[in-house]
N, C-alpha and C positions, 0 to 999 in steps of 0.2 A: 851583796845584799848587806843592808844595814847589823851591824852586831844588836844593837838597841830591836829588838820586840816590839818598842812601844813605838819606833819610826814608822815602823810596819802600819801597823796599827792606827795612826796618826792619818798616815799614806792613803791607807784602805778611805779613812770615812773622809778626806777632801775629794779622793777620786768617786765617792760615791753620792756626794753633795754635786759635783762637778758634771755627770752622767746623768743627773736625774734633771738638771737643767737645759743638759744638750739632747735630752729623749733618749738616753740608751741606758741599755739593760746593768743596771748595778752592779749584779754580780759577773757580766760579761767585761764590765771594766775594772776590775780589780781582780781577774782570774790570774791576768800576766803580770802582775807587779813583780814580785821575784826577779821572774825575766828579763826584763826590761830594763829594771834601776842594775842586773849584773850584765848587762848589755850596755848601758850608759856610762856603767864604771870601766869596762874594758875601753870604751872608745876614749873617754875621757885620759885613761891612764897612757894610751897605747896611740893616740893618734891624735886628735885632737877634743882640748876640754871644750869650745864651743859647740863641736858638733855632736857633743851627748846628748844634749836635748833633744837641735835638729835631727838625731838620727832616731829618735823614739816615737817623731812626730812624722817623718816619712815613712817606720814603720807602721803607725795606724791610718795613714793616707794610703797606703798600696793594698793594705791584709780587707779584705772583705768579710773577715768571720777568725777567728780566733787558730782554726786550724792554718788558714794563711796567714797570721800574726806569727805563729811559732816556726815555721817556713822560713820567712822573710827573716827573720830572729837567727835563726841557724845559717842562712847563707850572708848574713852583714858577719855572723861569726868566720865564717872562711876568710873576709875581706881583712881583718883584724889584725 
């Protein structure tokens, strides 16, 4: 996770600009950031930098509701 507060922060209102255009619940797309950007740093650091992205966009293509986002989240951690 970013040290900077304000990356956060920053993070939060594009993802909530970005959700209110593609019809989803604001605060359902900014619940995972934490997660996610320290899921994109492991994969980036540990496996491959291309596939941080791609692996945050397969996590929201497979997760149907957030309990399956944190799921999916945990077992890309086992692959790591």
């Amino acid at each position: 996770m970013p040290k900077d507060p304000q990356a956060i922060t920053t993070a939060n209102a594009w993802l909530k600009e970005i959700s209110t255009t593609l019809n989803l619940d604001p605060q359902e797309a900014t619940e995972l950031t934490g997660e996610l950007l320290e899921l994109t740093r492991e994969v980036a650091h540990n496996r491959t930098r291309p596939g941080a992205p791609l692996t945050a966009f397969l996590v929201g293509l497979a997760s149907r509701d957030l309990d399956d986002a944190r799921a999916n989240i945990a077992a890309i951690r086992k692959l790591i």
